[in-house]
C-alpha positions in Angstrom: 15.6 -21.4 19.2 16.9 -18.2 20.1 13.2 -16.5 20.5 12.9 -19.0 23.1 15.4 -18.7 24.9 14.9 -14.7 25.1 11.1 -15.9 25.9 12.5 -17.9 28.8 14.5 -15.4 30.4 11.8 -12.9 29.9 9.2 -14.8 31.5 11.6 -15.4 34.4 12.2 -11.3 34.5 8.0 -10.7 34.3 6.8 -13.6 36.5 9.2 -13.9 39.3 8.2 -11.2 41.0 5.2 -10.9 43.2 4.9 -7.3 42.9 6.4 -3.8 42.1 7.3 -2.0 38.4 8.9 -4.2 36.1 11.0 -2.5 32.8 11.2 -5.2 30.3 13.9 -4.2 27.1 12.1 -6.6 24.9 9.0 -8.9 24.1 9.0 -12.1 22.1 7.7 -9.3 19.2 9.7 -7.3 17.0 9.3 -5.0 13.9 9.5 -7.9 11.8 6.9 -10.4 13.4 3.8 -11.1 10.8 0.5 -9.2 12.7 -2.7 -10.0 11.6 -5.6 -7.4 10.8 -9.5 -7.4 11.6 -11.8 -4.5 10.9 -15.1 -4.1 12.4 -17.5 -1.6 12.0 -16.6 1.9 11.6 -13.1 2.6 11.7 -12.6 -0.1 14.9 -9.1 -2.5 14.0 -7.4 -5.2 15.9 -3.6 -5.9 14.8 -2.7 -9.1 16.4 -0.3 -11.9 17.0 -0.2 -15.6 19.4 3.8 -16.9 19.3 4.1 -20.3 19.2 4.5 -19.9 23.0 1.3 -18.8 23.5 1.5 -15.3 23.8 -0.8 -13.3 22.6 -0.8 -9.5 22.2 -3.3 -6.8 20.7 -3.3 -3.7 19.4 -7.1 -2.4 19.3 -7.6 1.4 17.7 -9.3 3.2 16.4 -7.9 5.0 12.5 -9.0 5.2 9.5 -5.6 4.4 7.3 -7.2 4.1 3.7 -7.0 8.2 4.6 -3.2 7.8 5.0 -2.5 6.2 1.7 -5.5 6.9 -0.7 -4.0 9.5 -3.2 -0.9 10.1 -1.9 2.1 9.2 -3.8 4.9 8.2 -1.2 3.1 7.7 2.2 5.0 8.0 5.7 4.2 7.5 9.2 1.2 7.9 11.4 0.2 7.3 14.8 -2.2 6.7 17.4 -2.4 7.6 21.2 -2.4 5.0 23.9 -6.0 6.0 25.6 -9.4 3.8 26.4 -10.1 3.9 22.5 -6.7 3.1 21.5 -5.8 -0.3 23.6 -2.6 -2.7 24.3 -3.2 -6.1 25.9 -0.4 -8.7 26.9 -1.7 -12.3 27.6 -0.5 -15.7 28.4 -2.4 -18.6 27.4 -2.7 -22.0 28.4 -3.1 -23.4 24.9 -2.7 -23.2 20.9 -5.4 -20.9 19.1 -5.2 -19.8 15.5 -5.1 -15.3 15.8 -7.5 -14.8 13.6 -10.4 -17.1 15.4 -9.0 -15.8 19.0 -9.2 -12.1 18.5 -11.3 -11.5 14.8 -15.0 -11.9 17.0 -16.9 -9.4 19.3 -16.6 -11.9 22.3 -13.1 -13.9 22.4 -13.5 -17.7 22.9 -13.6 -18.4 26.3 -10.8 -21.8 25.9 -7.9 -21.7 26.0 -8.0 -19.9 29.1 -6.0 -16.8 30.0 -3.5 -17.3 32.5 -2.4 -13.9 33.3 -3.2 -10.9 31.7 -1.7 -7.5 31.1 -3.7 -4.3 29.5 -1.9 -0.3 28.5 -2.8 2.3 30.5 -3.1 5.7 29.2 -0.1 7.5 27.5 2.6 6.5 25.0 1.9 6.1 21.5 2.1 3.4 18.9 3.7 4.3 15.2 3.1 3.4 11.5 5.2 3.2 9.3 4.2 2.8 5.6 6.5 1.8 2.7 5.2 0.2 -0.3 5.5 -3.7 -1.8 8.1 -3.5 -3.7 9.8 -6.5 -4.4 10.9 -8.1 -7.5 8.1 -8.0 -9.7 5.7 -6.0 -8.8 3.9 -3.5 -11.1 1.4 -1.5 -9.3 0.4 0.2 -12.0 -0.2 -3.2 -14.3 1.2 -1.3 -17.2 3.6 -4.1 -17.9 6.8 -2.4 -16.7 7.8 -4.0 -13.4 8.4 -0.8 -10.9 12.0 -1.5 -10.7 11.9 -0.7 -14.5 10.5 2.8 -13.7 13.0 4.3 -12.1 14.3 6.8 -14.5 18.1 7.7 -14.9 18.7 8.6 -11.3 17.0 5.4 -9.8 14.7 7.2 -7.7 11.4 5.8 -8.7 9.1 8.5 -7.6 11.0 11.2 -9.5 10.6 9.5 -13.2 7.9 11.3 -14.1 7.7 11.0 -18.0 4.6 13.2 -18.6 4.7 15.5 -15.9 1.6 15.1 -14.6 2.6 14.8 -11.1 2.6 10.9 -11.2 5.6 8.7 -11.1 5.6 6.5 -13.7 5.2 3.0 -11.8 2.3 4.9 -10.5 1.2 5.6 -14.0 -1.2 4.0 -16.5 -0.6 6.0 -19.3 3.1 7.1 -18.4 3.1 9.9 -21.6 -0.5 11.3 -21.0 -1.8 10.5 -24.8 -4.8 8.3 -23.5 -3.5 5.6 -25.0 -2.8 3.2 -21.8 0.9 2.1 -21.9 0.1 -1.4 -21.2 -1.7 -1.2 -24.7 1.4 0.5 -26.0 3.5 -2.6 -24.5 2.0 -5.0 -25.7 2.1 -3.4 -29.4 5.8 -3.3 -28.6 6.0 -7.0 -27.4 4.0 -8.1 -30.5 6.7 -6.9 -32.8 9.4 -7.4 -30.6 11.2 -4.9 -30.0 9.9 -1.1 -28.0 7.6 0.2 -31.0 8.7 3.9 -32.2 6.1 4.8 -34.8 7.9 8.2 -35.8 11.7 6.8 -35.5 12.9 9.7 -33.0 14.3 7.7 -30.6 11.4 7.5 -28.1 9.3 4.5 -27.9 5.4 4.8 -28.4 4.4 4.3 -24.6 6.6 7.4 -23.7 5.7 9.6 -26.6 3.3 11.9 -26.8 3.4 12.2 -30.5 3.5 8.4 -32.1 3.5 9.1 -35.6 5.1 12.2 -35.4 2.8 14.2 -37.4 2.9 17.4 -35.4 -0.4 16.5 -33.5 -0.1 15.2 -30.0 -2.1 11.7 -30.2 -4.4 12.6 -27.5 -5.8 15.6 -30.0 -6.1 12.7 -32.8 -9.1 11.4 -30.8 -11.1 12.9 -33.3 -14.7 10.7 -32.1 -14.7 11.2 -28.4 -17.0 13.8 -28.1 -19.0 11.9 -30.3 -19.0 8.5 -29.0 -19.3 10.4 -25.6 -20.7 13.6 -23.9 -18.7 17.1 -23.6 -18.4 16.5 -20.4 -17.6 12.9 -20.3 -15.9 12.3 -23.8 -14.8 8.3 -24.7 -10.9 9.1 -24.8 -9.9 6.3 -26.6 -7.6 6.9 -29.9 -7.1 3.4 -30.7 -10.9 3.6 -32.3 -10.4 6.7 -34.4 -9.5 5.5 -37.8 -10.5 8.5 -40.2 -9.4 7.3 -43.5 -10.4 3.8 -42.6 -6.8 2.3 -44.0 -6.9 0.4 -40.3 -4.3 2.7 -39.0 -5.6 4.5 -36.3 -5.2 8.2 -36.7 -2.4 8.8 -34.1 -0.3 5.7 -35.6 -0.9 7.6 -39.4 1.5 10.3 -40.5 -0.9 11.4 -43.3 -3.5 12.3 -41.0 -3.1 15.4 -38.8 -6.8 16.7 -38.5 -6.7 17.5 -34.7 -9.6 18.1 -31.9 -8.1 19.8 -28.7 -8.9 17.4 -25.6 -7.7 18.3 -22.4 -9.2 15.3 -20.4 -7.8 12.1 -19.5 -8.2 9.0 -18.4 -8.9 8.2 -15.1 -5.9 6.9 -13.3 -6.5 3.6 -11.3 -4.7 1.6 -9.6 -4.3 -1.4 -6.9 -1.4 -0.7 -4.7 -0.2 -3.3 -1.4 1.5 -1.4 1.4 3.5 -2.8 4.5 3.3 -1.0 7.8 5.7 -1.4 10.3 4.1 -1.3 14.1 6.2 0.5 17.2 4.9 1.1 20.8 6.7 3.7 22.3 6.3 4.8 26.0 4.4 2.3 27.0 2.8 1.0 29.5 1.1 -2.8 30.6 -0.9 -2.9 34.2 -1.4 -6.4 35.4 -5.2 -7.0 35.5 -5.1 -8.7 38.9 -1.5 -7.7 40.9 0.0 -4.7 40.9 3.0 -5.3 38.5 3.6 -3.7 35.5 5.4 -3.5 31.9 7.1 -0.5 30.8 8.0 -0.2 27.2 9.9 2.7 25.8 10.4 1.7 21.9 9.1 -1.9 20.8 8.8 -3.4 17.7 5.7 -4.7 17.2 5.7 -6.3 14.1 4.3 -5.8 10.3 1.2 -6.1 8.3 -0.3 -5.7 5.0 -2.5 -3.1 3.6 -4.3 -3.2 0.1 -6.1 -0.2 -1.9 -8.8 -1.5 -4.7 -9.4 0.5 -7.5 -7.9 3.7 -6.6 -8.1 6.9 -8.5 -4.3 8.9 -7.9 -5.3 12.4 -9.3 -3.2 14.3 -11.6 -0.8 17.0 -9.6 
């Protein structure tokens, strides 16, 4: 009720007036309005919304944002200047369309009709702002371990960095480095109930880099991965290396502590979600036909969701 009302008395502010400059404070949009997102070819996107009151605004530019997140560990802001590549455009229409089907085609449909129209000129900018999904329950990494349970001592989730390998750990398969991914670990752990510590010293298996304790790092227990695989792509594995064939792999078994020095690991992929926040700042609208415009100096546009599939966060 409230976002129609301030619809009404903007509408009254923008379409009173025959002519001259306008400065509106505020839209019917803000930072927290759900946008939608089409890609076309190349890196061409359209973030876009249609209110309930027919509104519909666009955002067409041109940015390739996988670059902005891919392999980078806490992402921040981008942004994009307001030119003939990088477009706004205001409309009113006279009817109900779903966003996706108005704006998500080359040519937009030609009903419902557009009763007045307003496009950016050139200048301003528009801002990203990337935080990741974090709400309750998420695990990025699927190790698991929800993120929230990664946090480390000092709750700041992308300093807990068991390994030191330059990951965080909710970023982290294989949170002690011993190629023995820790949602195998886990699920050892739930099996017997309790956080598995082979060795007894107090750290659980899927932080240790040492299970049995043996004095030979579990990753260097390995002691068929150059021979299931190549020197330069080994099969790091060490759940299959079971020399004494007592169905204890070799890193679980105290009494064996033949070692092989691998210094490779597994790869480290993951699926992350993303929500960027969308601002306009110093903008400005040009009716298409009159003479008015819409200035905009900061304005929320709204929020929308970004996914990465499969992604390989390298070691630091």
């Amino acid at each position: 009720m409230q976002r129609l009302f301030l619809l009404s008395i903007l509408s009254l502010l923008i379409f009173s007036c025959d002519d001259g400059d306008i400065i509106v404070s505020d839209f019917n949009f803000d930072q927290n309005s759900a946008l939608n997102l089409c890609e076309f070819e190349g890196d061409r996107k359209v973030l876009h919304i249609i209110t309930e009151s027919n509104e519909a605004i666009s955002l067409t530019f041109d940015k390739n944002i996988l670059e902005n997140v891919e392999n980078v560990i806490n992402p921040g802001t981008f942004s994009v200047t307001i030119n003939n590549s990088n477009r706004i455009n205001y409309r009113r229409l006279n009817g109900r369309v779903e966003s996706s089907n108005y704006f998500c085609q080359e040519i937009p449909p030609s009903e419902p009709s557009v009763i007045e129209e307003f496009t950016s000129t050139t200048g301003g900018n528009v801002e990203f702002t990337i935080t990741r999904a974090s709400d309750s329950g998420v695990d990025t990494d699927g190790d698991g371990i929800d993120d929230i349970d990664e946090q480390g001592p000092d709750n700041n989730i992308f300093n807990y960095d068991t390994d030191g390998d330059g990951i965080p750990n909710f970023l982290d398969i294989d949170d002690d480095n011993d190629n023995v991914l820790t949602n195998v670990e886990i699920e050892i752990d739930i099996d017997f109930g309790i956080e598995l510590d082979t060795d007894g010293d107090g750290i659980p298996d899927y932080l240790d880099p040492d299970d049995d304790g043996d004095g030979v790092i579990t990753r260097y227990e390995d002691l068929n991965a150059f021979e299931e695989g190549t020197p330069e792509e080994p099969v790091l594995n060490p759940v299959n290396d079971d020399t004494n064939d007592n169905g204890i792999p070799n890193y679980l078994d105290e009494t064996v502590s033949e070692s092989l020095i691998i210094e490779a690991f597994r790869e480290n992929r993951v699926s992350r979600q993303f929500n960027i926040t969308v601002v306009f700042n110093d903008i400005t609208l040009e009716n298409t036909t009159t003479e008015r415009t819409i200035r905009l100096s900061s304005q929320g546009f709204g929020v929308f969701t970004f996914r990465t599939d499969d992604e390989i966060l390298e070691f630091r």
